[in-house]
C-alpha positions as CSV (number, residue, x, y, z in Angstrom):
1,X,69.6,13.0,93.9
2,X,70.1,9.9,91.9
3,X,67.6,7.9,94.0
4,X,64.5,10.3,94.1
5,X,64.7,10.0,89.7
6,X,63.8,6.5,90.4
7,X,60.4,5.0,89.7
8,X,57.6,4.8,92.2
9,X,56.5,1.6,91.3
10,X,59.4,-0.8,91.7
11,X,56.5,-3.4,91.3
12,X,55.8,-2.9,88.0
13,X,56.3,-6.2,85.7
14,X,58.3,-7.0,82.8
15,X,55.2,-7.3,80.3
16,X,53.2,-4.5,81.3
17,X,56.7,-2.7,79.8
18,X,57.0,-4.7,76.8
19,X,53.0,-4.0,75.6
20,X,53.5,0.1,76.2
21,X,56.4,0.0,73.9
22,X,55.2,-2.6,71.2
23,X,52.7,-0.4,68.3
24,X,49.4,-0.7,68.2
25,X,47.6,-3.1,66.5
26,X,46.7,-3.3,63.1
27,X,42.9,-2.8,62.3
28,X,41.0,-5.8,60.5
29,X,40.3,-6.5,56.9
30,X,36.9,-5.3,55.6
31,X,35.3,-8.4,54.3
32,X,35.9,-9.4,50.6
33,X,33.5,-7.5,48.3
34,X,32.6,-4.4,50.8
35,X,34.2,-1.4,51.4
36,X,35.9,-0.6,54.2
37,X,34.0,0.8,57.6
38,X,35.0,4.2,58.6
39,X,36.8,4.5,61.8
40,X,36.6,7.5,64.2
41,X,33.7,8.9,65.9
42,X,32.4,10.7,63.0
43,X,31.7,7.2,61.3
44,X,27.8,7.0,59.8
45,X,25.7,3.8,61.3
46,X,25.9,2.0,58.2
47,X,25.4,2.6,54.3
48,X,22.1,4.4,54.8
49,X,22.5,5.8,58.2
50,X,22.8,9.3,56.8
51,X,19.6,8.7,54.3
52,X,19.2,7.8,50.5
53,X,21.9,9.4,47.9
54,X,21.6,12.7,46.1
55,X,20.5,11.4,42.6
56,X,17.5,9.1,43.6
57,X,15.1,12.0,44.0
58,X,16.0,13.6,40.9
59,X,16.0,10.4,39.3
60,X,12.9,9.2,40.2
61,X,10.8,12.6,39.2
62,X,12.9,12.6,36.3
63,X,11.2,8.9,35.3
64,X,7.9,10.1,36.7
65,X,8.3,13.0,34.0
66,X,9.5,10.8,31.3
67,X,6.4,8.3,31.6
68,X,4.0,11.5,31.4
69,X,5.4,12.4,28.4
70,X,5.0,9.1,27.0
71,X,1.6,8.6,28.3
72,X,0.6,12.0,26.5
73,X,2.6,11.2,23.2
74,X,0.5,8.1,22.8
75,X,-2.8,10.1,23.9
76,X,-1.7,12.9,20.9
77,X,-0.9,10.3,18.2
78,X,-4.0,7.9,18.8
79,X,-6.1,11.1,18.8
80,X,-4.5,12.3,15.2
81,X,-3.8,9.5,13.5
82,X,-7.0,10.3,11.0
83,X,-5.2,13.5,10.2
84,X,-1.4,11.5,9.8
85,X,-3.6,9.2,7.7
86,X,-5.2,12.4,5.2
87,X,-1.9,14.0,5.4
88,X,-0.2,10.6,3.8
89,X,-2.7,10.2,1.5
90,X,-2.4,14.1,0.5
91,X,0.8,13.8,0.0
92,X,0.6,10.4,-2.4
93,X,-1.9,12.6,-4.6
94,X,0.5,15.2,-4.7
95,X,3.0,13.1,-6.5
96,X,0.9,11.8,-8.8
97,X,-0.4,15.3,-9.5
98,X,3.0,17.1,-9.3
99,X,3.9,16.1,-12.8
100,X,1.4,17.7,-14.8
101,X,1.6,20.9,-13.2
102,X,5.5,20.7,-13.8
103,X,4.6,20.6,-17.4
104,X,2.0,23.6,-17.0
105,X,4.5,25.3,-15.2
106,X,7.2,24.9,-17.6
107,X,5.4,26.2,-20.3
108,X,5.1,29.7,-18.1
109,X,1.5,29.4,-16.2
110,X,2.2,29.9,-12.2
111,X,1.8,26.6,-10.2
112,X,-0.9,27.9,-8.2
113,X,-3.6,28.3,-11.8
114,X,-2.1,24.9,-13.2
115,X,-2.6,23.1,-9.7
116,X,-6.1,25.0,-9.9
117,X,-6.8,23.8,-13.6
118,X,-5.3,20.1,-12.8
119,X,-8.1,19.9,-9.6
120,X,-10.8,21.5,-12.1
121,X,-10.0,18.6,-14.8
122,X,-10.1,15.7,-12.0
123,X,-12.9,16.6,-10.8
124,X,-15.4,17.1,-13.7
125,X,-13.8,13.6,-15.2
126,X,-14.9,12.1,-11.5
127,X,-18.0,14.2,-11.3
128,X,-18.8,12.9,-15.3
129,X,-17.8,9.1,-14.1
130,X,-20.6,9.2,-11.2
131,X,-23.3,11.3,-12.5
132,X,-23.4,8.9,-15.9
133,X,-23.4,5.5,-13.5
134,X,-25.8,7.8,-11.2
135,X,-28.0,8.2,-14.4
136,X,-27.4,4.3,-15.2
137,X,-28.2,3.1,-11.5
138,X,-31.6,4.9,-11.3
139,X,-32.9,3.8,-14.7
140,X,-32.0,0.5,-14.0
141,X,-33.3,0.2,-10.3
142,X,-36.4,1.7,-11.7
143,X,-36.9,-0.6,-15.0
144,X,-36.4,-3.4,-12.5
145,X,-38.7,-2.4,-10.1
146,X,-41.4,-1.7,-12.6
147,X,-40.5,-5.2,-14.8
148,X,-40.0,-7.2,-11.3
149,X,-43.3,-9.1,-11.9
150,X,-42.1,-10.2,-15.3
151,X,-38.8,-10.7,-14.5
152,X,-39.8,-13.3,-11.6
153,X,-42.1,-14.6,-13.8
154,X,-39.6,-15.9,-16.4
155,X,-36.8,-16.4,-13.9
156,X,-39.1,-19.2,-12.4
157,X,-40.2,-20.4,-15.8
158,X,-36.3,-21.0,-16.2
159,X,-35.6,-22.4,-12.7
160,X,-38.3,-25.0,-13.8
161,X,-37.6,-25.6,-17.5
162,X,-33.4,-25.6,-16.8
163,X,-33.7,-28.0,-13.2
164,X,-37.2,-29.5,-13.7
165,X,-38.8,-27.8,-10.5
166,X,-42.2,-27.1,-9.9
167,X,-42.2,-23.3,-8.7
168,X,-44.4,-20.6,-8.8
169,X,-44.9,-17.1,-8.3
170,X,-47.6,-18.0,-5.1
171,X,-46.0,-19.5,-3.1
172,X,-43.2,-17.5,-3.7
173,X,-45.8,-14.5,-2.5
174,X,-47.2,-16.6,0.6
175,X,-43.3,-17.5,1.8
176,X,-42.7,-13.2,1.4
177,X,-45.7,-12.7,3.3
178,X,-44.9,-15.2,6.0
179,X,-41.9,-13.6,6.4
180,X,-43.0,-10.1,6.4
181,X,-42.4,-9.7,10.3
182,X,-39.0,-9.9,10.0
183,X,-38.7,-7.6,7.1
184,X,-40.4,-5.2,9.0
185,X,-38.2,-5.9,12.2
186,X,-34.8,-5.2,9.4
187,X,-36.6,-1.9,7.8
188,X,-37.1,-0.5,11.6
189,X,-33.8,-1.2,12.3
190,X,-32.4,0.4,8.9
191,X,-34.5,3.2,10.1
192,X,-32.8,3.2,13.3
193,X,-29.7,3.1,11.9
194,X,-30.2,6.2,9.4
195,X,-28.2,8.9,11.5
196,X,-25.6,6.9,11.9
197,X,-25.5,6.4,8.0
198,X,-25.8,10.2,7.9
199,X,-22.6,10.9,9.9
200,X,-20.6,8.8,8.3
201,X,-21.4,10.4,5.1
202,X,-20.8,13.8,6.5
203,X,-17.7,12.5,8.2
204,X,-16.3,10.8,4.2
205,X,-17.4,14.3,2.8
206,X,-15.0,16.5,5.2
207,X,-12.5,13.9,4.9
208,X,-12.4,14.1,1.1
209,X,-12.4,17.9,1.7
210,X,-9.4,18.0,4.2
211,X,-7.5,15.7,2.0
212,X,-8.3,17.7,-1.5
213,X,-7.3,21.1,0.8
214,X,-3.8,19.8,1.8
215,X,-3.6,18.0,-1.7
216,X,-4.0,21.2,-3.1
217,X,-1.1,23.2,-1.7
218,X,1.1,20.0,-1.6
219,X,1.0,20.1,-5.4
220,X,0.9,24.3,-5.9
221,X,4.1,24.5,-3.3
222,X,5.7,21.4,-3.5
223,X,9.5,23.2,-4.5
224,X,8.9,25.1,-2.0
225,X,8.2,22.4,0.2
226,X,11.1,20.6,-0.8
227,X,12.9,23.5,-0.2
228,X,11.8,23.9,3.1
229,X,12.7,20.5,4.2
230,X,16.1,21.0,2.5
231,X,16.8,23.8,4.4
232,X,17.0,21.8,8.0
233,X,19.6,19.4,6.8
234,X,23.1,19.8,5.8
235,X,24.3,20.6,2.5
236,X,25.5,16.9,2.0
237,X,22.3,15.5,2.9
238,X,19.9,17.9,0.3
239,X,20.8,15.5,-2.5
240,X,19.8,12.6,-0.8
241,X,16.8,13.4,-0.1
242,X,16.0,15.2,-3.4
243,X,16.6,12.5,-5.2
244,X,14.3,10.4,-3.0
245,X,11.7,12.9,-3.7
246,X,12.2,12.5,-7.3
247,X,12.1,8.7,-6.8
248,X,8.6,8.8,-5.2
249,X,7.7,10.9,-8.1
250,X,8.4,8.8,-10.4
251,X,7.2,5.7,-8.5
252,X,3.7,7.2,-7.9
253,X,3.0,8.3,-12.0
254,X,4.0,5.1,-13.2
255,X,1.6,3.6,-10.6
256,X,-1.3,5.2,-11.7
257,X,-0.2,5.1,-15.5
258,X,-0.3,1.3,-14.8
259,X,-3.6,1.8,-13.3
260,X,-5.1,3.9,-15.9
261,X,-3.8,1.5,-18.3
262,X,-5.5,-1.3,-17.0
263,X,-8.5,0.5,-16.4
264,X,-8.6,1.3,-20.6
265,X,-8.1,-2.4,-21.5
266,X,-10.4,-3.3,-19.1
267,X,-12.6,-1.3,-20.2
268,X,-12.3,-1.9,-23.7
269,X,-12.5,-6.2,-23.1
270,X,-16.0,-5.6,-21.0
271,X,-17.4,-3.1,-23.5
272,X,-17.1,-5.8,-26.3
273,X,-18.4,-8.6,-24.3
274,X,-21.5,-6.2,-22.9
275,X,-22.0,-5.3,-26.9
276,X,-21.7,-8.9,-28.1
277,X,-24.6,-9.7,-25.0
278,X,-26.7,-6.2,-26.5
279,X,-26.5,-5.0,-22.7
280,X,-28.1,-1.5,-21.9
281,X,-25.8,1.1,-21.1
282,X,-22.6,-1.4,-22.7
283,X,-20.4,1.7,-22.3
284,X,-20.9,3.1,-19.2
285,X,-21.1,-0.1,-17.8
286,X,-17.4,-1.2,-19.4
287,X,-16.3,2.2,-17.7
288,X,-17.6,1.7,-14.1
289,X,-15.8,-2.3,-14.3
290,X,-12.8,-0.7,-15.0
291,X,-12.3,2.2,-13.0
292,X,-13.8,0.1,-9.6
293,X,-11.5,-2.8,-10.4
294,X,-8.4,-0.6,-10.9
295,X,-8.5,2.0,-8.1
296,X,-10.9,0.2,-5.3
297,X,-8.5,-2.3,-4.0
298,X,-9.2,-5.8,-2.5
299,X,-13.3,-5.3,-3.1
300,X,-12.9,-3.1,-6.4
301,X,-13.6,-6.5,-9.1
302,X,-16.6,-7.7,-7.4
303,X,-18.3,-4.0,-7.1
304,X,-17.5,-3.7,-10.3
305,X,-19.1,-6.9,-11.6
306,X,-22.4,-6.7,-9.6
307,X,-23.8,-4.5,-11.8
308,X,-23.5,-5.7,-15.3
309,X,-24.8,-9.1,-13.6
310,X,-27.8,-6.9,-12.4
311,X,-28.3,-5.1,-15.6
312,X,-27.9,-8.5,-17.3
313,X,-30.3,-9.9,-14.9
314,X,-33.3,-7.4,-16.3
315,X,-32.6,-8.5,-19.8
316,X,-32.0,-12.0,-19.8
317,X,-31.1,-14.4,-17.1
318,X,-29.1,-16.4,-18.8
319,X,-26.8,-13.3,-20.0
320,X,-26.2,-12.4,-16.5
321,X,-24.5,-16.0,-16.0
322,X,-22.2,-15.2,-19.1
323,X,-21.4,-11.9,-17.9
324,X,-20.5,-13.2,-14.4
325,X,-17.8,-15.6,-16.4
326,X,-16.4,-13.6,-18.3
327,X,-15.6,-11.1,-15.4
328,X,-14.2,-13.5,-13.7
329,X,-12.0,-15.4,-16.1
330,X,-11.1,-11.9,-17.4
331,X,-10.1,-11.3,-13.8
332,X,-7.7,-14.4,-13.9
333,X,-6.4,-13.4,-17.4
334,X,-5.6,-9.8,-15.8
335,X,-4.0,-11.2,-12.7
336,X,-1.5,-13.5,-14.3
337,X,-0.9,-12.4,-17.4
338,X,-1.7,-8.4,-17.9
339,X,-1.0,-6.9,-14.4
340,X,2.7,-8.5,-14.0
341,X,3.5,-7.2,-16.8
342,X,2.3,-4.0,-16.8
343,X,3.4,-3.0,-13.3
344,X,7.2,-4.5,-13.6
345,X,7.5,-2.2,-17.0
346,X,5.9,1.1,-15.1
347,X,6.5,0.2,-11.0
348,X,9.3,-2.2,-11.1
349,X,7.8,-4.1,-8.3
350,X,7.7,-7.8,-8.4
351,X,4.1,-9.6,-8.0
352,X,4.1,-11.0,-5.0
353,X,6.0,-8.1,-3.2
354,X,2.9,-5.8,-4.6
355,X,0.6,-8.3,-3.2
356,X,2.4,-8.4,0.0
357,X,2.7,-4.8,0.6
358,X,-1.3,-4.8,-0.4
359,X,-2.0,-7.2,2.4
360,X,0.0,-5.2,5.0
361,X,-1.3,-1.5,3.8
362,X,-4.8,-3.0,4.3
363,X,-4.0,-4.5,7.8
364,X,-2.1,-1.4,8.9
365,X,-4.5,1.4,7.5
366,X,-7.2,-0.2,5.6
367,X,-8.7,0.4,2.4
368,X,-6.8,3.5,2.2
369,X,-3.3,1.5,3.1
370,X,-4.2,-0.8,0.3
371,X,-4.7,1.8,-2.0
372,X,-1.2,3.2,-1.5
373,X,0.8,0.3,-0.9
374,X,2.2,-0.1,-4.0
375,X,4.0,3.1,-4.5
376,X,4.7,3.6,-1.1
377,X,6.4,-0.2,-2.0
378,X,8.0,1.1,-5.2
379,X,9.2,4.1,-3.5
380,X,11.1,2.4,-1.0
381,X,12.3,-0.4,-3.5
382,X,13.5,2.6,-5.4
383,X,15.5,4.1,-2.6
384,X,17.3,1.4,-1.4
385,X,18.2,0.0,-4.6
386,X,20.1,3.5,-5.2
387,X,21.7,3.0,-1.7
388,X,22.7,-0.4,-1.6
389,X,25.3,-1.6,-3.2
390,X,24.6,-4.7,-5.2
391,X,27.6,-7.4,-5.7
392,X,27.8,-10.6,-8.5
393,X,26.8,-13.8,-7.3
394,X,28.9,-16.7,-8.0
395,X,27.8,-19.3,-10.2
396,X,25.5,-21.7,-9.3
397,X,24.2,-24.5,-11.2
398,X,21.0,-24.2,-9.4
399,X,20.3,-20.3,-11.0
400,X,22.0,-20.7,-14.3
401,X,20.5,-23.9,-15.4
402,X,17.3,-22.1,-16.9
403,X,19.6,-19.1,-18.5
404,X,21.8,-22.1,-20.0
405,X,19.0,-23.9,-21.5
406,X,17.4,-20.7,-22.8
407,X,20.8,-19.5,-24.1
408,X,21.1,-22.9,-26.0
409,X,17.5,-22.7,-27.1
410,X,18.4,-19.3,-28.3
411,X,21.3,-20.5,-30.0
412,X,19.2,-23.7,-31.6
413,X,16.7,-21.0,-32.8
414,X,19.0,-18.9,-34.9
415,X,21.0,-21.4,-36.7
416,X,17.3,-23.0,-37.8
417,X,16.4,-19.1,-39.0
418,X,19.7,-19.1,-40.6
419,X,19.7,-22.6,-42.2
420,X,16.0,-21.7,-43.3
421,X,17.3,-18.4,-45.1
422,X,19.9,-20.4,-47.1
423,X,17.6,-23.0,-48.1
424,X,15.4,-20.1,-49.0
425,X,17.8,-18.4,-51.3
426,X,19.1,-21.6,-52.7
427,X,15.6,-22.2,-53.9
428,X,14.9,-18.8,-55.6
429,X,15.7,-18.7,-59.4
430,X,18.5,-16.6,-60.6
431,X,17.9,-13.6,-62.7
432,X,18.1,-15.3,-66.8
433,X,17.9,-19.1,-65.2
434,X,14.9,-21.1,-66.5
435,X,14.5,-19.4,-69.8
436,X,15.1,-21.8,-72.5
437,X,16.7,-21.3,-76.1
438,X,13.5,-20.4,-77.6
439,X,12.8,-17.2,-75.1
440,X,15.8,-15.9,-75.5
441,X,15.3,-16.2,-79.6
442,X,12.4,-14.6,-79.0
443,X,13.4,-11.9,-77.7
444,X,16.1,-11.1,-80.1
């Protein structure tokens, strides 16, 4: 019994024994940096072998979605950006309209007939402004057309008597004539050219419209407006942005106030020198240079001195060569001296930051940017200089020298008043002092 429990295969060798009853071998490392290979027969081909991952599709029509919408944001703004541009400008005229229909208001007549009576008084003094220059620009076009004759005549009698030429009014007439195929070719073309002149006119007009129309309820509901906005932010949020309403309020008057303000003085300089010259029309002409060189921006001073040096031109020639000075000396007077002045008492906004906003309004939105630079400027002077805190500087020689010489200047100033005062008094005669013996005899 004991010998049939033996093996079958005596034969079998030592080794063959030891490798069934060592373990099995350990599997290999996964290379450095990548993960480890599945094992077993369930194992995929690789790291695509069962195709690409959940979230690409969904990412990929997610970013196909997202560039549509961005495509057709850019299509929607380029498309509107007139009506973003009215709607700014609305908005700007609101401000500066807002204050005297708060007045009107206060006094107990509803915002919607003081916004009504406001747009009624704006529009007559505009209205008044252009039919009076309307009036002056016909007469005048027509007295030159019918003087024209005489007017060359004497302009070349003064070309040759002032820089000894030898002109006349033939050969100015042959040269004209010569040349009267290409005036012909430019009168065609203006011709051409009328519709599209037409359009844009009709195009300004609707513009104006749209921008009076939104200017108009702007003004008539602007607490409701504000109310509005107020009511999509939290509470601690309202104030902040009420009182940046309030700031653009009071940024946008004091622009025009400082605009208006120029425009009277300007006025009132150009109306003396046109009076002085004995110019036609010496008021309405003053009033045109200063409204165009106050509210027209970048182009406004030249319009506005054309045509006083036109008017000038029908009278005497040599007036229209004065009036063309003093326009533009007053222009450099008004630049350096009267406008900085004017616009840091009513805008607070330093010179060259006013001309710098200018420049970027009129590169970013034209004339109408540069028209509302400024208190679009002020506004957001205004609001950060509420927000941001401010701190001391230190001392530095390099700021204080000019305050320490002023403050001794100062100082040198007063003690001469005050030394000049003494010697003042010491000089004066005391009451009874100079009267002799004899005056006070005779009055006893």
């Amino acid at each position: 019994m004991e010998s049939s429990a033996e093996p079958q295969n005596p034969d079998r060798s030592p080794k063959v024994a030891e490798g069934a009853a060592s373990p099995p071998p350990a599997p290999e490392p996964a290379a450095p940096g990548g993960p480890a290979a599945p094992e077993g027969p369930s194992a995929p081909g690789g790291l695509w072998g069962t195709g690409m991952p959940r979230w690409l599709p969904r990412a990929m029509v997610l970013a196909l979605v997202m560039v549509g919408l961005f495509q057709l944001a850019d299509w929607a703004f380029h498309q509107l950006i007139d009506l973003f541009v009215m709607l700014l400008v609305a908005f700007f005229l609101s401000l500066a309209l807002e204050p005297a229909v708060d007045r009107m208001a206060a006094r107990g007549v509803r915002r919607g007939v003081g916004t009504f009576l406001v747009f009624v008084a704006v529009v007559v003094a505009v209205a008044g402004f252009l039919a009076a220059l309307g009036t002056l620009l016909v007469d005048q076009v027509a007295k030159i057309a019918g003087d024209l004759p005489h007017l060359l005549d004497n302009l070349i009698h003064w070309i040759n008597r002032t820089f000894h030429q030898d002109l006349s009014l033939d050969e100015l007439q042959k040269k004209l004539l010569k040349d009267s195929g290409a005036i012909e070719t430019y009168a065609q073309q203006a011709a051409d050219n009328i519709w599209g002149v037409s359009s844009t006119l009709i195009g300004g007009l609707f513009q104006a419209f749209t921008v009076g129309l939104f200017t108009f309820y702007f003004t008539a509901d602007g607490p409701r407006v504000r109310r509005t906005v107020c009511s999509l932010l939290p509470p601690a949020k309202q104030a902040e942005v009420l009182r940046a309403w309030e700031i653009a309020l009071a940024k946008t008057g004091g622009y025009l106030y400082s605009r208006a303000l120029l425009a009277v003085v300007s006025a009132l300089a150009h109306w003396v020198m046109f009076a002085v010259l004995d110019l036609p029309y010496a008021a309405a002409l003053a009033v045109w240079v200063g409204v165009m060189s106050q509210f027209v921006p970048t182009i406004g001073t030249y319009i506005a001195g054309a045509l006083p040096v036109l008017v000038a031109l029908t009278v005497e020639p040599m007036d229209a060569l004065w009036v063309l000075v003093f326009v533009v000396v007053y222009q450099q007077i008004e630049n350096y001296l009267l406008h900085p002045r004017i616009t840091a008492r009513t805008v607070d906004v330093h010179p060259a930051v006013a001309f710098g906003s200018v420049i970027a309004g009129a590169a970013l939105l034209g004339a109408v940017g540069a028209l509302i630079a400024i208190p679009a400027a002020a506004t957001l002077q205004g609001f950060v200089g509420t927000y941001v805190r401010r701190y001391e500087v230190a001392t530095d020689p390099r700021i204080d020298r000019g305050a320490q010489r002023r403050a001794r200047r100062e100082l040198r100033r007063e003690a001469a008043r005050r030394l000049r005062r003494m010697v003042g008094a010491g000089s004066e005669p005391r009451s009874g002092a100079g009267r002799g013996p004899d005056d006070e005899d005779g009055k006893k």
